[in-house]
C-alpha positions as CSV (number, residue, x, y, z in Angstrom):
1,X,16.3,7.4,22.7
2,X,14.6,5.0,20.5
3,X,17.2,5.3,17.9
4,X,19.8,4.5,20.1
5,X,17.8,1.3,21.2
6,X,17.0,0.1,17.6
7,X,20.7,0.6,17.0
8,X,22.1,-1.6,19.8
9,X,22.8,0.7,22.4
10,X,20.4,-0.2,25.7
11,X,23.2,1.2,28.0
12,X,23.1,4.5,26.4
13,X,19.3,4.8,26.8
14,X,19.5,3.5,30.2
15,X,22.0,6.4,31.4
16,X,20.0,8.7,29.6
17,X,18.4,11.2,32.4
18,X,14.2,11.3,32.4
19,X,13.0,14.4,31.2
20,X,9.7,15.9,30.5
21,X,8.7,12.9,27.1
22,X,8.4,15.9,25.0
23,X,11.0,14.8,22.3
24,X,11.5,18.3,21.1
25,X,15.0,18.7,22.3
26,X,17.4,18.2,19.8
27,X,19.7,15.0,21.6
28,X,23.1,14.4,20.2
29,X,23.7,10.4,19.1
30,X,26.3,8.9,21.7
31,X,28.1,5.3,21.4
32,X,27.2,4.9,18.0
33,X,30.2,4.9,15.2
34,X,30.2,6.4,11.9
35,X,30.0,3.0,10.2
36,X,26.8,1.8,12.1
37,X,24.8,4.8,11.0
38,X,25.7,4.7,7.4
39,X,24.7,1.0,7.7
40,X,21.4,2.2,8.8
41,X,21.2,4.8,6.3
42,X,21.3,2.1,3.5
43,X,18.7,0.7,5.3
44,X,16.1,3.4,5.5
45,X,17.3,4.1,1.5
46,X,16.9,0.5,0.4
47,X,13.1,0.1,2.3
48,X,12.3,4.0,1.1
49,X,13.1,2.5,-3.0
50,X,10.8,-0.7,-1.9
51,X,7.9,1.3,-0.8
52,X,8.3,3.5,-3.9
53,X,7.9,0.3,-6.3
54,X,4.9,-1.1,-3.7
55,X,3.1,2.0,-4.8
56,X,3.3,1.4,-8.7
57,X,2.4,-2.3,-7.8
58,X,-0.6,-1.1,-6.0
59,X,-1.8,1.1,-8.9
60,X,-1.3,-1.4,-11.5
61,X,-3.8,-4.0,-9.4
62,X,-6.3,-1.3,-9.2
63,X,-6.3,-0.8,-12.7
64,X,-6.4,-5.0,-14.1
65,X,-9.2,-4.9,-11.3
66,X,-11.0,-1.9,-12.9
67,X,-10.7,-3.3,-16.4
68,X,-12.0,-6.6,-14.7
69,X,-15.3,-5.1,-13.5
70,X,-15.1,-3.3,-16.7
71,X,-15.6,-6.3,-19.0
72,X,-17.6,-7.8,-16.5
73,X,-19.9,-5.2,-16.6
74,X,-19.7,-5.0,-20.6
75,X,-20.8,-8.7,-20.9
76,X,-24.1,-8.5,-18.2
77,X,-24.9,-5.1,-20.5
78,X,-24.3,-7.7,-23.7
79,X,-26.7,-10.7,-22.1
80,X,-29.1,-8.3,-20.5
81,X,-29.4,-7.2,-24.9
82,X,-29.5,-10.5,-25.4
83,X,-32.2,-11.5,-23.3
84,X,-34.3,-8.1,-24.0
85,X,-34.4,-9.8,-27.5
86,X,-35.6,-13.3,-26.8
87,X,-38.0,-11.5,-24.8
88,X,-39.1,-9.8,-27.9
89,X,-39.1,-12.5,-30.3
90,X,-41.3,-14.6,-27.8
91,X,-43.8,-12.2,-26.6
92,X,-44.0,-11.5,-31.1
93,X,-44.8,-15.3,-31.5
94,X,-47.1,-15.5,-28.8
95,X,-48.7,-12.4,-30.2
96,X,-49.0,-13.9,-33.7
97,X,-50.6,-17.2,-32.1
């Protein structure tokens, strides 16, 4: 019944008779031509291909994002060496004092 209302048809879900909401019966499309449901065919095929390429978009963010935090992570490991040496050097000359 949805389909039919998405489509254009409200008389045709109005006249349709209230069952039992279950939606496992098989219902056969009324007032809808041959050229409106390829129409919406193309449709659901165009917005399937979109999310398709949305998913290689998503994975390609993740990964710039990991490599992000990666060299983040690589440059606090550098100045954490860094600092461990001053460290050193001073606690030598305040040793050799």
């Amino acid at each position: 019944m949805s389909t039919m209302l998405m489509l254009g048809a409200p008389e045709a879900a109005a006249e349709a008779p209230a069952g039992d909401g279950g939606g496992d019966e098989y219902e056969a499309v009324e007032g809808i031509d041959r050229e409106t449901i390829e129409c919406q065919r193309s449709c659901e095929a165009v917005a399937a291909r979109k999310t398709a390429s949305d998913y290689e978009h998503i994975v390609w963010a993740y990964g710039v994002l990991w490599s992000l935090f990666a060299i983040y992570g690589l440059m606090l490991w550098r100045r954490g060496q860094r600092l461990q040496g001053d460290v050193a050097s001073l606690q030598a000359k305040l040793g050799r004092s």
